[in-house]
C-alpha angles and dihedrals in degrees: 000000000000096000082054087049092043097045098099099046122106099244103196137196093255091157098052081047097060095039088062092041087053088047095047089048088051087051088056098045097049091049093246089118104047131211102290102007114147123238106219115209100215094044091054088039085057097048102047093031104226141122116277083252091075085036107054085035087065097040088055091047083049094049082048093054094049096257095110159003130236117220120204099236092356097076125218126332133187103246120257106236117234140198091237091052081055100059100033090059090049101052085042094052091041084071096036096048088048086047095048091045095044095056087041096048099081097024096054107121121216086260091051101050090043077060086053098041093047093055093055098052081049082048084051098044090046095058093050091053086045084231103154098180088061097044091050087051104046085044086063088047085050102054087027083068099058095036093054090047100057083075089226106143092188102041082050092048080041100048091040095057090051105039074054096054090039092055088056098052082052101053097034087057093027097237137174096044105139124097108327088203085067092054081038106065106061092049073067101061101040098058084047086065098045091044093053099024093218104145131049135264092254087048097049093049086055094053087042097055085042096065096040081061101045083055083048081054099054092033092065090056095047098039094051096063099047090042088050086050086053088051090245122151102245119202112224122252117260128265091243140026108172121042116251124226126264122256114242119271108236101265099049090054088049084045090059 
């Protein structure tokens, strides 16, 4: 029988673990768990009264996820954000969110890119009330409609991982401030691509990428001074983000 089979296997409360997991994630991104706060395994036994087995289960989900680092004999810690875990997820996400739309761009279906289409006029609406929590939240929905549509379920488990991680970084430093009309105008023009289908796939990643970097761009400015705020080292930018174009070898130029 299979009971008989299955008897000597650890069955383990894998529900109740990711519900705290879920619980301890919500406390970082709201800022209630700061950079380098320690977890402390008692006090979270206590709270969500259950045995150390649920509770070490989740703090090991939420390492996985980037939150945190686990210490042998120190215990758990929210991670210290640094400069370099910025930049990293950005040029990481830059080839993922060209990937994701680029899947999506031939497959959306007219509901999805309503979806699409709708988010952006929310976008749109948000920046003429000057609401930035709106904005920030219609912008999720916005990239959320290409990336559920490309149908890949590991670039969407991927890409969410990292847009979460992103957002904190973004609300712990408090990054991405400037004029929300600049971030704004080339989700205009993406979804006016995906909408007429007038370029090709190759065409649509490399706006996409473009406009992953320009963000870069803005990031390191952003990112260095509140770096700099938290005393942290921070690397300068370098000299060049987008490839320039090459000059002309002699006989293309007499060519032309």
């Amino acid at each position: 029988m299979l009971s008989e089979r299955l008897r000597h296997l650890e069955f383990r409360t894998v529900g109740m673990a990711q519900a705290i997991s879920e619980r301890i994630v919500d406390a970082i991104m709201s800022g209630t768990l700061k950079e380098g706060e320690q977890l402390i395994e008692a006090e979270l036994q206590k709270l969500f009264g259950v045995s150390k087995s649920p509770i070490r289960e989740a703090l090991r989900e939420v390492e996985k996820m980037g939150f945190i680092v686990i210490k042998p004999r120190r215990g758990a810690f929210v991670k210290a954000i640094t400069h370099r875990d910025i930049e990293e997820n950005f040029r990481v996400r830059s080839v993922l969110e060209a990937l994701a739309a680029r899947e999506a761009y031939v497959a959306m279906t007219e509901a999805e890119l309503s979806e699409m289409s709708a988010s952006l006029e929310n976008m749109r609406r948000a920046v003429r009330d000057n609401d930035p929590e709106r904005y920030w939240e219609c912008h999720r929905r916005f990239h959320d409609s290409y990336l559920i549509a490309s149908h890949n379920h590991t670039l969407v488990e991927i890409l969410q991982n990292l847009r979460m991680r992103n957002t904190w970084y973004r609300c712990a430093r408090q990054l991405y401030t400037g004029d929300l009309q600049v971030d704004f105008a080339p989700h205009v023009e993406i979804a006016t691509h995906f909408l007429k289908r007038d370029i090709s796939e190759d065409a649509l990643e490399a706006i996409m990428r473009r406009h992953t970097v320009i963000g870069l761009g803005y990031l390191q400015v952003s990112a260095g001074a509140s770096g700099a705020a938290h005393g942290e080292e921070v690397p300068p930018a370098p000299p060049r983000l987008v490839r320039q174009p090459e000059e002309p070898s002699p006989a293309t130029r007499d060519a032309a």
